[in-house]
Backbone as JSON Lines, residues from 0, in Angstrom:
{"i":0,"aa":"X","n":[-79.07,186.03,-54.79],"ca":[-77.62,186.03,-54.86],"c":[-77.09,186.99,-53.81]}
{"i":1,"aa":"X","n":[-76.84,186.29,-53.25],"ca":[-75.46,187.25,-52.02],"c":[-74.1,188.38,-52.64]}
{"i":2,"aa":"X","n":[-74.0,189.02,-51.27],"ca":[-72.41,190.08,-51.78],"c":[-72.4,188.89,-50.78]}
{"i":3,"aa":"X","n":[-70.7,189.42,-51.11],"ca":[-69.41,188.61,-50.62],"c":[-68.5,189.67,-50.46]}
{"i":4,"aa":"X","n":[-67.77,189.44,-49.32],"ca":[-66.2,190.27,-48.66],"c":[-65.34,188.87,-48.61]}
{"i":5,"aa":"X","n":[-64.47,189.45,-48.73],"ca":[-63.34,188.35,-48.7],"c":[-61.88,188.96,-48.67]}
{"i":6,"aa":"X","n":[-61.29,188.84,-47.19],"ca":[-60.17,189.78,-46.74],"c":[-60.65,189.49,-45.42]}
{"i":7,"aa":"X","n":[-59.85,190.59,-44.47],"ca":[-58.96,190.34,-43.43],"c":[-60.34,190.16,-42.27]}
{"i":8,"aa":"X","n":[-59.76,189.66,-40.83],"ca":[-60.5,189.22,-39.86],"c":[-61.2,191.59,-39.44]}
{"i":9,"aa":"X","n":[-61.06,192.22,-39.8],"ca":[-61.46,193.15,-38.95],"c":[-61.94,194.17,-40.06]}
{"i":10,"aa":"X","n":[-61.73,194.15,-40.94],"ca":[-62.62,194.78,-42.29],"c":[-64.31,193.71,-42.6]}
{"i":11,"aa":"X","n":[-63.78,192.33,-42.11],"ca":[-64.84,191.37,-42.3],"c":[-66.02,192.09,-41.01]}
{"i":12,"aa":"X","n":[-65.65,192.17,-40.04],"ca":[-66.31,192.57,-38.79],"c":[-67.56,193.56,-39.65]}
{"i":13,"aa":"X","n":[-67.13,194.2,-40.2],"ca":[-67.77,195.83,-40.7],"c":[-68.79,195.53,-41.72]}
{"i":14,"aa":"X","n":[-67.93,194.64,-43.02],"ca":[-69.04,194.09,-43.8],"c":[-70.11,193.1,-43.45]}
{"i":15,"aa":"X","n":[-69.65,192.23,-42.34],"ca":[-70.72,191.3,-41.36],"c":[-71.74,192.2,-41.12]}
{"i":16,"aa":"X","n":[-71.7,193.53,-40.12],"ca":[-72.96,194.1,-40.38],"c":[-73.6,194.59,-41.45]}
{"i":17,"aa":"X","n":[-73.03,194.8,-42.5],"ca":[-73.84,195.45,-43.31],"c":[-74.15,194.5,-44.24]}
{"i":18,"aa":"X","n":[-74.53,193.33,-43.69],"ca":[-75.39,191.88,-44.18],"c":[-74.36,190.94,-45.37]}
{"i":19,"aa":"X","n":[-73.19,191.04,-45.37],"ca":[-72.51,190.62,-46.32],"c":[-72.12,189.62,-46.01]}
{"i":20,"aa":"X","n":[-71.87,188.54,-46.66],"ca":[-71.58,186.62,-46.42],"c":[-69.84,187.02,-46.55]}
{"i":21,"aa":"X","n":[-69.13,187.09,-45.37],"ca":[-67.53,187.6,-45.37],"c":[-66.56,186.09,-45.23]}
{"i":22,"aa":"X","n":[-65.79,185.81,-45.89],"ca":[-64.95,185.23,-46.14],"c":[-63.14,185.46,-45.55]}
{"i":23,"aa":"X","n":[-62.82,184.68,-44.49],"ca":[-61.25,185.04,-44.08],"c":[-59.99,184.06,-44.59]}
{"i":24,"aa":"X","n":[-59.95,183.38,-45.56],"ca":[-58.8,182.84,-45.62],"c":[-57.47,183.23,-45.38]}
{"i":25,"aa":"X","n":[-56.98,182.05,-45.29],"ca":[-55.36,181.93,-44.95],"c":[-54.66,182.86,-46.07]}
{"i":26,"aa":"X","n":[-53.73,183.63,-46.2],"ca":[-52.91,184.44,-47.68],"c":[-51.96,183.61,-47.92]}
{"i":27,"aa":"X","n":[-52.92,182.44,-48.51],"ca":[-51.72,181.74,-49.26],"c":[-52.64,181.66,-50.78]}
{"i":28,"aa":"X","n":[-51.73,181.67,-51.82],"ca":[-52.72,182.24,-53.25],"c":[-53.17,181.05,-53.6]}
{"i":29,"aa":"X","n":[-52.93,179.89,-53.03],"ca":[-53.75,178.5,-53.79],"c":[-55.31,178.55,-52.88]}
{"i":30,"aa":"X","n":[-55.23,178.93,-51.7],"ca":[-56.25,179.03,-50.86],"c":[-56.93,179.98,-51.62]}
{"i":31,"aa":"X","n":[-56.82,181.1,-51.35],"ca":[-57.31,182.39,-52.12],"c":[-57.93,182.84,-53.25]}
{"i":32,"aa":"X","n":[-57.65,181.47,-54.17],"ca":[-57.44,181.68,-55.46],"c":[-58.95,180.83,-55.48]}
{"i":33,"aa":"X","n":[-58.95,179.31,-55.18],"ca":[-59.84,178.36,-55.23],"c":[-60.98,179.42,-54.37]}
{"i":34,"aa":"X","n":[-60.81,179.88,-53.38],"ca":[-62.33,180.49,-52.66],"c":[-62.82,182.12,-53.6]}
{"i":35,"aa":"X","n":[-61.88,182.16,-54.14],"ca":[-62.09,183.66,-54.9],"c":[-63.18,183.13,-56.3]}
{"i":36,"aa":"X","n":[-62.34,181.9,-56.7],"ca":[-62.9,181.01,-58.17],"c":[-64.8,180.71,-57.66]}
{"i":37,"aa":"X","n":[-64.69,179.48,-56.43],"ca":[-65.89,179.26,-55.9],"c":[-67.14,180.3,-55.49]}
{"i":38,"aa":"X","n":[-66.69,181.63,-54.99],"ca":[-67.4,182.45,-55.02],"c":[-67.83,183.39,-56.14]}
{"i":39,"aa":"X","n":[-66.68,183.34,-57.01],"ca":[-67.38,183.85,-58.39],"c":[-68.49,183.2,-58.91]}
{"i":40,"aa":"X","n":[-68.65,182.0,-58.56],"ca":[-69.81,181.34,-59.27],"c":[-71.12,181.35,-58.49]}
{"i":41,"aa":"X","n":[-71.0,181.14,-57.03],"ca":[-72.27,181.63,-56.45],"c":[-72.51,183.11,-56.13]}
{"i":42,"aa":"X","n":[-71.87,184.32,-56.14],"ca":[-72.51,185.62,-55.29],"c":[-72.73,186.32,-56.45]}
{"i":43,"aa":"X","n":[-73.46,187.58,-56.15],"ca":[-74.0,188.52,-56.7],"c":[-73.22,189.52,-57.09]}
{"i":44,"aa":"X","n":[-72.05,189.77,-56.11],"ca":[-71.13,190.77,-55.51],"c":[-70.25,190.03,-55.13]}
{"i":45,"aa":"X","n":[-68.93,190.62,-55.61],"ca":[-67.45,189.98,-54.79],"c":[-67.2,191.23,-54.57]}
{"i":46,"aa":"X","n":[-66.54,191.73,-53.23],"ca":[-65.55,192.47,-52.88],"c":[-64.37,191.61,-52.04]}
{"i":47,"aa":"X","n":[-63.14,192.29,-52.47],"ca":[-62.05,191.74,-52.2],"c":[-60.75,192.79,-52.01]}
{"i":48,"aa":"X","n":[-60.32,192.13,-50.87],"ca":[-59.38,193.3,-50.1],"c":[-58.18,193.52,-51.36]}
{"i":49,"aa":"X","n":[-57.46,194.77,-51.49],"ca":[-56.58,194.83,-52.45],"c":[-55.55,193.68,-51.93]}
{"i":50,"aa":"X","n":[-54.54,193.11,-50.6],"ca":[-53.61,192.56,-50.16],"c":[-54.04,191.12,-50.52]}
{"i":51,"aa":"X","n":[-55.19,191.07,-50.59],"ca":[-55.68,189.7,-50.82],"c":[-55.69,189.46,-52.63]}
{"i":52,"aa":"X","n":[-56.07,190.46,-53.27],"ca":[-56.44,190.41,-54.63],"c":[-55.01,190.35,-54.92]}
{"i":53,"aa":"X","n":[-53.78,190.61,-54.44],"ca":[-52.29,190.49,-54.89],"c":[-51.89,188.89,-55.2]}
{"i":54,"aa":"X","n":[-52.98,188.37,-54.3],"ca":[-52.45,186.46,-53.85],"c":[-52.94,185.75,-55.8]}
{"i":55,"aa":"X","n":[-53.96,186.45,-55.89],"ca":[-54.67,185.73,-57.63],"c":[-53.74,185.68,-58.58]}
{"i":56,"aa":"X","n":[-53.64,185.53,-59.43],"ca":[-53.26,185.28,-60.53],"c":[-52.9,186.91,-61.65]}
{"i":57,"aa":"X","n":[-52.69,187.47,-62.57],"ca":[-52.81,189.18,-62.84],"c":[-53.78,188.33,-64.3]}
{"i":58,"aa":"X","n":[-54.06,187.18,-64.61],"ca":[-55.22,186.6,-65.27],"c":[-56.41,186.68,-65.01]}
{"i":59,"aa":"X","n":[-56.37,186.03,-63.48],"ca":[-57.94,185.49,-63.15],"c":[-58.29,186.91,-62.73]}
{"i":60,"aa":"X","n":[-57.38,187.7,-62.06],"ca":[-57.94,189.15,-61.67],"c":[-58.4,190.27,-62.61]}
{"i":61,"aa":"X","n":[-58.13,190.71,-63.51],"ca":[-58.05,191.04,-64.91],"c":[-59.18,190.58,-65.49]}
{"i":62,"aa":"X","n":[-59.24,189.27,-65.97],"ca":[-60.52,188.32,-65.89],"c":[-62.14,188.9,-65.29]}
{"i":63,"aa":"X","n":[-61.62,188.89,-64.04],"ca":[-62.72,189.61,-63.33],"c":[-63.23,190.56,-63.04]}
{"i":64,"aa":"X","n":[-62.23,191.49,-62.93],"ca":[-62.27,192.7,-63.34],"c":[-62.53,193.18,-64.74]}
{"i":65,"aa":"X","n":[-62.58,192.63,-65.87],"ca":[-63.44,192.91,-67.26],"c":[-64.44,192.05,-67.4]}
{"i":66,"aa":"X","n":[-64.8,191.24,-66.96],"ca":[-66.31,190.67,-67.04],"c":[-67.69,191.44,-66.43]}
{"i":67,"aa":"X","n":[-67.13,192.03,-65.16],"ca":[-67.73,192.2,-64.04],"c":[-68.9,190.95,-64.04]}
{"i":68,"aa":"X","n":[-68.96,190.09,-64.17],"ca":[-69.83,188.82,-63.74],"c":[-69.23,187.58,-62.96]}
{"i":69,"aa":"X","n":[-69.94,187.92,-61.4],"ca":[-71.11,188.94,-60.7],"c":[-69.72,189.98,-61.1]}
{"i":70,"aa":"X","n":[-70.28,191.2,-60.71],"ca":[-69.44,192.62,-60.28],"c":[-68.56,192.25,-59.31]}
{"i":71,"aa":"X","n":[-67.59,192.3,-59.13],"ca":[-66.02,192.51,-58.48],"c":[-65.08,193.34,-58.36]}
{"i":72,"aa":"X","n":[-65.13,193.99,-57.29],"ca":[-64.41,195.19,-56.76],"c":[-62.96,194.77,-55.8]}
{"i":73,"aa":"X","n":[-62.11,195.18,-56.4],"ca":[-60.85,195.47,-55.07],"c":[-60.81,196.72,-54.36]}
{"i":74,"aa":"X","n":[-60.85,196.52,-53.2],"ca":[-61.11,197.63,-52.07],"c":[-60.1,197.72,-50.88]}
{"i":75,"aa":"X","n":[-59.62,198.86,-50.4],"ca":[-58.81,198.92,-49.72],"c":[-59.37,198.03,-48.27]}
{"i":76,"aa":"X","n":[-58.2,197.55,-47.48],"ca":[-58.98,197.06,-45.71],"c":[-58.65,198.39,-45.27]}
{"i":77,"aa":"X","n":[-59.44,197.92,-44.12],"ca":[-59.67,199.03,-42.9],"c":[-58.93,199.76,-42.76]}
{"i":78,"aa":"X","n":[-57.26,199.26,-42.44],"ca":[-55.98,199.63,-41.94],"c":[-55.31,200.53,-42.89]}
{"i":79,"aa":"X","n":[-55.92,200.4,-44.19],"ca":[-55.26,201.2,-45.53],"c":[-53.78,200.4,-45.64]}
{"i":80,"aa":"X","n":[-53.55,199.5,-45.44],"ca":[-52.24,198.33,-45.49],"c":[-52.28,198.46,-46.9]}
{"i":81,"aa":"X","n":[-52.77,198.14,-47.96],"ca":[-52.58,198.18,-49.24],"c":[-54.14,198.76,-50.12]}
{"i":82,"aa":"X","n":[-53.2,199.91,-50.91],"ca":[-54.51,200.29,-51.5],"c":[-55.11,199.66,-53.1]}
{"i":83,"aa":"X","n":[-56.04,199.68,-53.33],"ca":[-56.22,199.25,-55.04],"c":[-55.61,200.08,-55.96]}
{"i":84,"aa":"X","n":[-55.22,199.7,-57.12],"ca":[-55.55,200.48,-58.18],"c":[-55.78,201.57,-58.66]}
{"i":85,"aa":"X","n":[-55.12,202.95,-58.85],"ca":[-56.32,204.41,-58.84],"c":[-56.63,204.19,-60.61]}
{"i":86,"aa":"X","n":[-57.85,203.47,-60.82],"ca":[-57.99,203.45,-62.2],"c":[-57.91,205.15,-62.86]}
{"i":87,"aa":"X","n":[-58.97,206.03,-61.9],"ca":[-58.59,207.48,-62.95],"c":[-56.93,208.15,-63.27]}
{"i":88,"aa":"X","n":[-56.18,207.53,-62.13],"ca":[-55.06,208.24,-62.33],"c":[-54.46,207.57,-63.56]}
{"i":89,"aa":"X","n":[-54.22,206.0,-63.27],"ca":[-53.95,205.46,-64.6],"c":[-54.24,205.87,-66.1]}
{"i":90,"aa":"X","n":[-55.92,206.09,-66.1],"ca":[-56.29,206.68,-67.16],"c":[-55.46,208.18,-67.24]}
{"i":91,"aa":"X","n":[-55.53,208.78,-66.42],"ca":[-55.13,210.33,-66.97],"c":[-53.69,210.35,-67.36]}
{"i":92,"aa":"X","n":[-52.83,209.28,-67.14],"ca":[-51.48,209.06,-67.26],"c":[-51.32,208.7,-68.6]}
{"i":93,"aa":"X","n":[-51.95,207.7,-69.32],"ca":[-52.14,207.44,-70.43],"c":[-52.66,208.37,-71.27]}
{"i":94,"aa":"X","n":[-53.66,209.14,-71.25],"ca":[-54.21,209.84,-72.14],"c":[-53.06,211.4,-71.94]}
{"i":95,"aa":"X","n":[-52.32,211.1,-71.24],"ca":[-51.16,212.49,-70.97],"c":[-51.92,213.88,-69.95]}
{"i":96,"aa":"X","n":[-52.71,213.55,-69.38],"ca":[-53.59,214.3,-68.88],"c":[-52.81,214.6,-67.33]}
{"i":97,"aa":"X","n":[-51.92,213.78,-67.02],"ca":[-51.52,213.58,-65.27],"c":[-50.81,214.9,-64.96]}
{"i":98,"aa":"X","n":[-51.12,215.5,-63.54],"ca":[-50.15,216.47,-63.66],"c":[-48.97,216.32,-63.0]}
């Protein structure tokens, strides 16, 4: 089973060397959505740019993000254009912990 990148033409460049099967679609969320679906079922590993993970569904992402099957990460691109998620801050916000 393969990792997978899937996001922009110049973050792909980076994961190409470091042996990863990289994926560039168009950001349109029907595109995005169907190659995000198709690769959940063959790779080992999904990583997926946060700007791109915006195009899914807050179901199918959510979805994937609590299964982890394969494991699926949203990760910032290169450019820092959009970042993921800070799950600890979230958590510390909730539990009243934030300062």
């Amino acid at each position: 089973m393969d990792a997978v990148f899937i996001g922009d033409e110049i973050s792909a460049a980076g994961w190409r060397l470091a042996g990863l099967q990289c994926h560039v679609p168009p950001p349109t969320s029907a595109e995005v959505t169907a190659l995000f679906q198709r690769v959940r079922d063959e790779a080992g590993l999904v990583l997926i740019t946060a700007e791109l993970a915006e195009q899914l569904s807050q179901r199918l992402l959510d979805e994937a993000l609590r299964t982890q099957s394969p494991p699926t990460l949203v990760i910032a691109d290169i450019r820092g254009r959009r970042q993921p998620a800070d799950l600890a801050a979230s958590l510390k916000r909730q539990l009243g912990l934030a300062e």
